[in-house]
Each structure stands twice: as C-alpha cells, then as structure tokens.
C-alpha positions in Angstrom: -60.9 -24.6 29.2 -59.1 -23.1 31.4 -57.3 -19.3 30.4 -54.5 -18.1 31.8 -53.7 -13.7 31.9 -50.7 -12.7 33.5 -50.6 -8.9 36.2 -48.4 -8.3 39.0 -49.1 -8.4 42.7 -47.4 -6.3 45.3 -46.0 -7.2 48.5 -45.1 -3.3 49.7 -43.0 -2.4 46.9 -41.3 -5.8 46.4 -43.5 -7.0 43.2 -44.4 -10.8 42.1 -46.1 -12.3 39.2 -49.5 -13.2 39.6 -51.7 -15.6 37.5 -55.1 -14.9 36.7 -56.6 -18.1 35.9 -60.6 -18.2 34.5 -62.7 -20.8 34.2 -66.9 -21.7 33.1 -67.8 -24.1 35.6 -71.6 -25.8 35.8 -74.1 -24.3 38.6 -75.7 -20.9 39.8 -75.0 -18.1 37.9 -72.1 -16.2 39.7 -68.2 -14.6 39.4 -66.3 -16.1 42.5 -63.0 -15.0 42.7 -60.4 -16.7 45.0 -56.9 -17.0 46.1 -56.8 -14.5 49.5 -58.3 -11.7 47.8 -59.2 -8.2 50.0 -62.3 -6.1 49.8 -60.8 -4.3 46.7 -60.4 -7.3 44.7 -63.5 -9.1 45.5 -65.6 -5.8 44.7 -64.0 -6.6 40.9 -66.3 -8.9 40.1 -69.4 -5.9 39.9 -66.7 -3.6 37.9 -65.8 -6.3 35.6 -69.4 -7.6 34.7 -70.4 -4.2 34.8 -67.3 -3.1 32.3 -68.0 -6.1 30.4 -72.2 -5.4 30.0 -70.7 -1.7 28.8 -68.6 -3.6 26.4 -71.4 -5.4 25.0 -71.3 -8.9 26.6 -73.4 -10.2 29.2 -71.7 -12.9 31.2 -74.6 -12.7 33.8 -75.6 -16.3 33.3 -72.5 -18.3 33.8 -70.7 -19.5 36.4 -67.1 -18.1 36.3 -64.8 -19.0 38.5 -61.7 -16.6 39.1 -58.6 -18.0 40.7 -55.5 -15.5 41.5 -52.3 -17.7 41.6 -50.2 -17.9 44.0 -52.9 -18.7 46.5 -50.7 -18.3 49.6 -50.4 -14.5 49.1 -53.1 -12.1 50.0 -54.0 -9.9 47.0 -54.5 -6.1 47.0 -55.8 -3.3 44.9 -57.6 -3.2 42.1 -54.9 -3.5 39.9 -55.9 -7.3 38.5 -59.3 -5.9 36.8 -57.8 -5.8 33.3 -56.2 -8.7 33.4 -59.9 -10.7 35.0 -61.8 -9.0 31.9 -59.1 -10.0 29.2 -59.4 -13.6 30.9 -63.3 -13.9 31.1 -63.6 -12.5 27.6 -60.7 -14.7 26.6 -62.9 -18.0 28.1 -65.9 -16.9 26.6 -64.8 -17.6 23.0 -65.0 -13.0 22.7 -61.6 -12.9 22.2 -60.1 -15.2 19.8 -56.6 -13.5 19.6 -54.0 -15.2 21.7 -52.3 -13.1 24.8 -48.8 -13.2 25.0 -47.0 -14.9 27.9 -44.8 -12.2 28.4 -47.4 -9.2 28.5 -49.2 -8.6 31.9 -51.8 -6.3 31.9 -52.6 -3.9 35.2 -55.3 -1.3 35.5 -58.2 -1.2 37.3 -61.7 -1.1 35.4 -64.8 1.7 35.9 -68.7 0.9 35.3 -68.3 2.0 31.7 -64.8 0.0 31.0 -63.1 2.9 30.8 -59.3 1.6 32.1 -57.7 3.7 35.4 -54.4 3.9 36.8 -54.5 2.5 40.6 -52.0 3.1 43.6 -48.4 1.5 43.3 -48.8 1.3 39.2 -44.6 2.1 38.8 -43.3 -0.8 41.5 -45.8 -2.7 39.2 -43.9 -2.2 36.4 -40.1 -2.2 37.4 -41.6 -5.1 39.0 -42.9 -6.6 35.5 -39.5 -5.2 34.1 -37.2 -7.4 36.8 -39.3 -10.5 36.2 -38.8 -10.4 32.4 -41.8 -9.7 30.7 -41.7 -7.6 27.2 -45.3 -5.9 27.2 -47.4 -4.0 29.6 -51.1 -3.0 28.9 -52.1 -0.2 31.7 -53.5 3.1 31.5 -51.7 6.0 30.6 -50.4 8.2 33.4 -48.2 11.7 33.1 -46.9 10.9 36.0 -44.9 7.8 35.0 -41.2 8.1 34.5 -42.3 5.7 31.2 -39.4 6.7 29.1 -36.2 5.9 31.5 -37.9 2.3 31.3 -35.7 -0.1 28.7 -36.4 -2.7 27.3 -40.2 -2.9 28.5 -43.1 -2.3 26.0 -45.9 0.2 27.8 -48.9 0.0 25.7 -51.3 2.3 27.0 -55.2 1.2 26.9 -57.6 3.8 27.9 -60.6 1.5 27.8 -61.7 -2.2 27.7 -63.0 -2.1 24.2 -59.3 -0.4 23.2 -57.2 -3.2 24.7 -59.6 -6.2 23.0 -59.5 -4.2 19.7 -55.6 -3.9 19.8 -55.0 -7.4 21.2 -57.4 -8.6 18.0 -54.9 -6.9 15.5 -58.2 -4.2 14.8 -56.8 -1.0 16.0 -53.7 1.3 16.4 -53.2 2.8 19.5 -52.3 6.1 18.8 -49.1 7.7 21.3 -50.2 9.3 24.3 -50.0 13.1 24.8 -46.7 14.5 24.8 -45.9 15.2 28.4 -42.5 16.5 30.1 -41.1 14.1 32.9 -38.1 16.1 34.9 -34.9 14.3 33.6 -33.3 11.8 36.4 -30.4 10.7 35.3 -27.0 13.0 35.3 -29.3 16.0 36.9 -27.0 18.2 38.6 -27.3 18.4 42.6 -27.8 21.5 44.2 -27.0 22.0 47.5 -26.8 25.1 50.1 -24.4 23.8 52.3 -21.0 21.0 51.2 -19.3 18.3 54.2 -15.7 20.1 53.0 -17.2 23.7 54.3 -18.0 22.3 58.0 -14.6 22.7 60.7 -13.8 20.4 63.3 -15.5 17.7 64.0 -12.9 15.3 62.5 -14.1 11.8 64.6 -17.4 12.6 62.9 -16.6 13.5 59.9 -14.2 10.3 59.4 -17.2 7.9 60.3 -19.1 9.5 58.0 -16.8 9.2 54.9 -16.4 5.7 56.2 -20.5 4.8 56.3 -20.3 6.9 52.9 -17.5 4.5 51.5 -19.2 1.2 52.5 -22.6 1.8 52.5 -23.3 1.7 56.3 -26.0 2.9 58.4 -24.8 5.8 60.7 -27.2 6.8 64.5 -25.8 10.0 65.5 -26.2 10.7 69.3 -25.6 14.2 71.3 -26.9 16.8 72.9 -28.3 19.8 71.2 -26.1 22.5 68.9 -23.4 19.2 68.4 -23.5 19.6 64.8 -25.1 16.4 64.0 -28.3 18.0 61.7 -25.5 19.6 60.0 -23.6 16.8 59.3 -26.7 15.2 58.3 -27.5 17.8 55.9 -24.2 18.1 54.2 -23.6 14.1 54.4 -25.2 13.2 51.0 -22.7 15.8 49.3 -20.3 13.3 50.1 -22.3 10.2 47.7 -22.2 9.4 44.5 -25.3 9.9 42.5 -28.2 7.1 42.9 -28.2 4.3 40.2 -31.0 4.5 37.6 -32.5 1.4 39.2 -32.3 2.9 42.8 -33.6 6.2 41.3 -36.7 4.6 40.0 -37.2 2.9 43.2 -37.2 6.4 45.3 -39.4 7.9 43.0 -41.7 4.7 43.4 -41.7 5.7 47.0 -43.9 8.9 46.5 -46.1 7.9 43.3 -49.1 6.3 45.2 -50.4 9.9 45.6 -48.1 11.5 42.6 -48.5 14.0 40.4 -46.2 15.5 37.4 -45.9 18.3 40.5 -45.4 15.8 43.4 -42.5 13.9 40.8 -40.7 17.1 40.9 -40.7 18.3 43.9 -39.5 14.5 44.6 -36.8 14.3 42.4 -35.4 17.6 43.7 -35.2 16.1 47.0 -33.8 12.4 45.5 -30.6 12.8 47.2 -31.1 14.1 50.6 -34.4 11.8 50.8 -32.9 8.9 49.0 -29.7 8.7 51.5 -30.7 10.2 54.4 -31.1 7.1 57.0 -29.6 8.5 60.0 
C-alpha cells in the first residue's frame, strides 16, 4: 500500500505542494528516496531511521522506497523530514490514525526525533495558506508572524513522538510560550525626511508621483549632489502602506536567518526596503 503525506516545496520563495509518497517494496534492506532530491534531502534517510529508532521502531529491515512528487522539480532543504517519518510510520501499520488531506506537515527531524525549524519555514506556510490547506504540523518558532495568519491551523510539534501521539487522538498539545511579535498591520511610519519638504525638482518629482500612482519601476540617472538619493529616500512617504499579504512576503524575505530581533529591526525598515526598487 501505498501512503500518501502532504509538505511544501520551494522554488525561491514561490511555494508548491509536494507529495510524499512511501512505499514497502521486496529486496535489500534500504530507504531510497527519489524525485530530484539534493544532498539535504537524500541525508534524510539517516535522520529519519535514526529519529524513527529513537521513537522506538526499527525499520532497518525493509525496503522503503520514498518518492517526492512532482518528480520534475529538484527538492531542497530538509523541510520534507516530518512528512517522510509520518509516511514510513503511516506504511508500517505504527500509525493507524488517518492524516488529513489538507494538513501538510514541514520540519526537519534530529537524531533523537526532536522536530526543528529549517530555512524558508514562513514562504512555506503562506505557501500552504495560498494553496488551501487547513492544518500545518511544524515546529514552533518565536520568530513567526503565526498570528497575522487566518484561516490556517499551526499546530506546533516539538518532537516526532508528539506529532504521532496528537495525530492518534492521545495527547493535547499544550499552546506555545507566549511570545511578542511587533505588530504589522496599521503600524505608524516614521520617517526623518517627507517628498512635500524637498524644493524644486518638479520633472522628478512628477515622475515619481506618477511611478507611485501606477506602480512603475523608476532608474534615476545623474551626476552626483542631483538630489536623486533624496528623492529616493523620501519616495516611499509618497505610498500607501503594504498589503497584509505583501507585508508577509517582505518579512519572508529576511526570515531564513531571523530572529524575534532581526523581525524588528525588519519591520522597521518594511517601507523603505519593501518599495525601494530604484
């Protein structure tokens, strides 16, 4: 029989669902993943069996074969080991609980099963949000703007024994620590210099409302002392304040490496950061 867990892939921040299909096949003893997998993903098979020997099951004399769908699309990080444990388990008659369609589950898996967050974890999940599904299993990270995120269920695992105890109906996860994310939407802007404040430069000032208007690009091109770094710095004074979608996505941006600090020091610089493309 063939199982079937759900995660998310990621194409630079443009996300895509990805099928984690497992299967017990006759022959040598092994875990052989396919479907374009890199370094990071093939290493899962000695994090999974390891996580999995932790968890009390030893899988070391099957055959398992691990197929990442699509197949045309080269998968990174270690962000499918979750969803390759729940599957094997899943195949292996250790869970008999059945796994929701709509959850996908992303995190990737240490020696001992604990369950850790990985690089690119938020365009994982606005991904998982824009392709409709109602649950997410991952690890909890105080980094993650979690609570602007509607309509998407973030159930937060910290190990593998956790998630298969939850999934079985055995065990409430309890909330995670309270934690204070810096607030996104409606946040005043501050900024040390306004476009009204600057004289002259009408021709460039009129472009600029016009780019502002319609959304356009803008090159500025002169010689030194012009005025177009001031322009440039004063031009997002002039915008309206991002969207809570597009505001997610800049904040995505700089949470590979992000801390609660990082986030803040990010979202203080949203506008200027978020607009600038000159």
């Amino acid at each position: 029989m063939t199982v079937k867990i759900l995660s998310i892939g990621l194409r630079g921040l443009e996300g895509y669902r990805v099928q984690v299909e497992v299967q017990e096949v006759p022959g040598i003893a092994a875990m052989v993943i396919v479907g374009l997998p890199d370094a990071s993903v093939k290493e899962a098979k000695e994090r999974v069996l390891a996580s999995l020997y932790a968890f009390g099951c030893d899988f070391f004399d099957k055959r398992l074969v691990v197929h990442l769908s699509p197949p045309e699309r080269k998968k990174h990080s270690p962000m499918f080991d979750l969803a390759m444990a729940i599957g094997i388990l899943k195949a292996m008659g250790k869970l008999t609980a059945p796994v929701s369609p709509d959850a996908a589950f992303l995190g990737s898996l240490s020696l001992d099963g604990a369950i850790q967050p990985v690089d690119g974890m938020l365009p994982a999940i606005l991904a998982a949000k824009k392709l409709g599904f109602q649950k997410v299993y991952l690890p909890y990270d105080p980094a993650l703007p979690l609570h602007h995120l509607k309509d998407l269920d973030c159930i937060f695992v910290q190990t593998l024994e956790e998630a298969v105890q939850y999934l079985q109906g055995q065990r409430v996860l309890s909330l995670p620590p309270a934690f204070r994310t810096p607030e996104i939407i409606d946040s005043p802007r501050k900024h040390h210099r306004d476009f009204q404040s600057i004289i002259g430069h009408h021709q460039a000032k009129r472009a600029l409302e016009i780019a502002a208007a319609g959304g356009h690009n803008v090159l500025m091109v002169g010689p030194p002392g012009c005025g177009k770094s001031l322009l440039a710095e004063t031009f997002p004074t002039i915008l309206p304040s991002l969207t809570h979608d597009a505001q997610l996505e800049v904040i995505s941006l700089y949470h590979p490496s992000s801390t609660v600090t990082r986030q803040t020091k990010c979202l203080s610089t949203l506008d200027t950061k978020g607009t600038r493309g000159i």
